[in-house]
N, C-alpha and C positions, 0 to 999 in steps of 0.2 A: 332524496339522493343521499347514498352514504357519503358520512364525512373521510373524508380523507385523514389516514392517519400516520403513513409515510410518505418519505418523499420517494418515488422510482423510478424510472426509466423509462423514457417513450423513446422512440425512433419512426423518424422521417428517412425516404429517399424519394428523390425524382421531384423533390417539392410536396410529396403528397400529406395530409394530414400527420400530426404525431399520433401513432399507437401505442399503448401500454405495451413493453416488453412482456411477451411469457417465460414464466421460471424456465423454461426448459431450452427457451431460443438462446441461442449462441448471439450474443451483444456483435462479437465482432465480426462471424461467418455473416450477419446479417449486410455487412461493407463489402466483404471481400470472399466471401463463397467458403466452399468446405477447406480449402486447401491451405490459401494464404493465410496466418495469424496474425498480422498486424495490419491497422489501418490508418485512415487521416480523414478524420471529422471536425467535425465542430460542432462545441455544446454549448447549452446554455439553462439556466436556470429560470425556469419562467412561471407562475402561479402554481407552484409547488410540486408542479413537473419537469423534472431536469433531462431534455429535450437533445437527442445527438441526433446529428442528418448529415448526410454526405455535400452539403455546403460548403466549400473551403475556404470561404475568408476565413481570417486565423485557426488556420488548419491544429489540428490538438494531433498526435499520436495516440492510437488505441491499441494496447496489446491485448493478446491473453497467451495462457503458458501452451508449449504445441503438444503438450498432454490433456487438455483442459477433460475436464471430464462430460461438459455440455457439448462439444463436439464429436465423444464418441457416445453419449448416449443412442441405446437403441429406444423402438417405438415402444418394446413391450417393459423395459428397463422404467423409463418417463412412465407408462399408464399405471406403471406400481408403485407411482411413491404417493403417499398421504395425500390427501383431497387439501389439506391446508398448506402443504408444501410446493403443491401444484400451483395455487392459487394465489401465491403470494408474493406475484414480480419479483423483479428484479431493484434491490436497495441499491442505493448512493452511499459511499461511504469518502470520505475526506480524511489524508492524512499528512501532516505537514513536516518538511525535510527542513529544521532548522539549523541554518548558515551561522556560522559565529565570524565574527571579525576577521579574525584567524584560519576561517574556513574549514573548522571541525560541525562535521554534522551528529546531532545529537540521535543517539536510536533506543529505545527501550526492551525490555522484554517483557512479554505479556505474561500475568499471574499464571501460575501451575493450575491456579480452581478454576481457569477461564475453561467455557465447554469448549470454545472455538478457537484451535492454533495456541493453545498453552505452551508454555515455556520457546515463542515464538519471537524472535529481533522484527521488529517493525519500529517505524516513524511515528511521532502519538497521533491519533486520529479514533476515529468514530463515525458516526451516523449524522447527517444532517438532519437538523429539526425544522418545522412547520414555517414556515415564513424566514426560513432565516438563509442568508449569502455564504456562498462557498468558505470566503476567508472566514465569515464570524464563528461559524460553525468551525473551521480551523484551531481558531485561537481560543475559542472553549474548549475544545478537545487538549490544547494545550496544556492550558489553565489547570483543567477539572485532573488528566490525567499524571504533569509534572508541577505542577503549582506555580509555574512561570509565565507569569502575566503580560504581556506583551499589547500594547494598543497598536492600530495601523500605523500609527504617523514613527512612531519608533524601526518599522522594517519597510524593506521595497519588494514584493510578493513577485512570484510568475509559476503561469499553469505550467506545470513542467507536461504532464501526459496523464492516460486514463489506462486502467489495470482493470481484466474482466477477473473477479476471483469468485473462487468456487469454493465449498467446505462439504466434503471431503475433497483435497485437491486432484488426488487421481482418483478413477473410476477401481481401481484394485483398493482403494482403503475405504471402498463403501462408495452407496448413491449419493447425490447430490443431496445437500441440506442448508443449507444458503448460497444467494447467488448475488452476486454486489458488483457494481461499475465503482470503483476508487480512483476520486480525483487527488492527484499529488501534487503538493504547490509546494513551492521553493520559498522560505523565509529566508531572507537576509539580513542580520541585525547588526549593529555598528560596534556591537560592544564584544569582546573577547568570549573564548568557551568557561575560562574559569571564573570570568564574572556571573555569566551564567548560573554555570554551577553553583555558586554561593548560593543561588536563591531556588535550589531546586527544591519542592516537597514533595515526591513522588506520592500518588496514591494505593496502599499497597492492596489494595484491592483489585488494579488495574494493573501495576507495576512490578515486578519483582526487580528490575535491573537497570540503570542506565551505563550509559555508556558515549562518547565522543573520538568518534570516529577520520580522519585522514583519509585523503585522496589516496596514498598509497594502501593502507586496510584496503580500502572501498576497492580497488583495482583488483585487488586478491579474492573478496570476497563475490564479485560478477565474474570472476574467473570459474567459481564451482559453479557451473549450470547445472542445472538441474535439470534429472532427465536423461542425463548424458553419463558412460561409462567412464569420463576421463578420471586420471585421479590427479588431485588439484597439488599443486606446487607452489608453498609458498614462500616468497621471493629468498634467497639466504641471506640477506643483509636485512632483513624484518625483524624488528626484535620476538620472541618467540610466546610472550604474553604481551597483553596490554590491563591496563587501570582501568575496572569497572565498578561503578558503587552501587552495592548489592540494597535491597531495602527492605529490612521481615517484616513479618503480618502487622509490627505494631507501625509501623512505618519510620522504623531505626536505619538510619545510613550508615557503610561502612565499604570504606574502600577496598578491595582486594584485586588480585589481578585474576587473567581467565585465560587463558590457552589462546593464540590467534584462531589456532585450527576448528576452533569451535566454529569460528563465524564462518568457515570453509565448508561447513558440512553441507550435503546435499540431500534435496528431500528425499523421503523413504517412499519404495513404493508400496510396502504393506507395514503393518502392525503399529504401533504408538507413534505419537509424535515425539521428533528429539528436539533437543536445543539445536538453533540454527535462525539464519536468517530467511525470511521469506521468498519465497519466488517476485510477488510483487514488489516489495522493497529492493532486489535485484535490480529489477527492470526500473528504475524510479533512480537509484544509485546509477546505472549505465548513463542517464537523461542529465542527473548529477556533473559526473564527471564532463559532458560536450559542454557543459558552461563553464567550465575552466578553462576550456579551449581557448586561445588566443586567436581572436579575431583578427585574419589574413586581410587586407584592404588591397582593392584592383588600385593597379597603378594608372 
């Protein structure tokens, strides 16, 4: 038998066996048909198959973006893309939304030499490895990518939801070339963002940016959907840059500020990637914000 050398995706309904996702299946149309783009599953992690099925005890939120590009592939689109690309399910990917005291969420931006989403705002995250739990794999993705070490007993964790992403993200900037379900957990830590910060060592191989973000940014920046004609508005009492610490190739820190509007920008739907915040990270940010919510209690 081959060894197993990632972890990917199987999907159950109706109770029936888990199957291996095919790269080309829609994660979520597989819940909820061609139409609907979001779902409510439950997942689980289980000998090195991370397992969703339409079971609802603790139901998870499954998005994907209503552009997705595995939704409009056609038959003859899929039968042309590489025999390796065909063949290589669908990855797990884990990216962690770190809470500070003060309730600044940390975001990075991904190297310029990365092939996939360069000069991209996301949460740090990566790949889950071989035997190992959503959070561990979290908090190395932590670690490896902002140098901030964090043990469980130090934060209180919660699956925020699950993101289907694609690379290319729409079918206009090219076929499909990886295909990932991203689990997005919510770190909560006791200690302030510029304590934090103190002990950031970005890796700048993975890193070019950090950044600590506010509920009011965050509001602004799930304001640009993507996808959508609107042009985005951002609030006039915002201050009009914020403080980001840039990191070069040696991995030198240096404070500078960066235009709000950047994080406002909205994906392209042809030619390079720009600086901007993800579509995932969006939708991960909106799940953000409903835990700030003040829980209303029946009288």
């Amino acid at each position: 038998m081959e060894k197993v050398r990632r972890i990917l995706v199987y999907l159950s309904k109706e109770n029936a066996a888990p199957q291996c996702a095919r790269f080309v299946q829609s994660i979520t149309g597989h819940f909820v048909g061609d139409v609907e783009d979001q779902a409510t599953v439950s997942c689980s992690l289980d000998n090195n198959r991370f397992i969703l099925s339409d079971q609802l005890y603790g139901g998870i939120p499954l998005k994907r973006a209503p552009f997705c590009p595995i939704k409009y592939l056609s038959h003859s689109e899929a039968a042309s893309l590489p025999p390796d690309t065909l063949n290589r399910g669908v990855d797990v990917g884990v990216a962690v939304l770190l809470q500070s005291a003060n309730q600044r969420l940390l975001l990075t931006r991904r190297a310029s030499s990365l092939r996939i989403f360069p000069n991209v705002w996301v949460p740090p995250g990566g790949h889950v490895e071989l035997d190992e739990k959503l959070l561990d794999a979290g908090l190395r993705e932590l670690q490896e990518e902002t140098g901030l070490k964090l043990s469980p007993d130090q934060i209180s964790t919660q699956l925020l939801g699950l993101w289907e992403s694609v690379y290319p993200p729409m079918l206009s900037r090219g076929l499909p070339q990886r295909h990932h379900i991203v689990t997005y957990i919510l770190l909560k830590s006791s200690i302030s963002h510029l304590q934090l910060q103190a002990s950031l060592r970005p890796d700048p191989a993975e890193v070019s940016g950090c950044v600590w973000v506010d509920a009011g940014l965050v509001k602004a920046i799930v304001s640009a959907v993507d996808g959508e004609e609107n042009s985005v508005q951002v609030p006039a009492d915002m201050p009009s840059t914020i403080s980001v610490t840039e990191v070069s190739i040696r991995g030198d820190l240096e404070e500078t500020s960066q235009p709000i509007s950047v994080f406002c920008n909205q994906a392209p739907d042809h030619g390079e990637e720009i600086e901007r915040v993800s579509t995932g990270t969006k939708y991960a940010l909106e799940l953000w914000l409903k835990t700030l919510e003040p829980h209303t209690e029946m009288g």
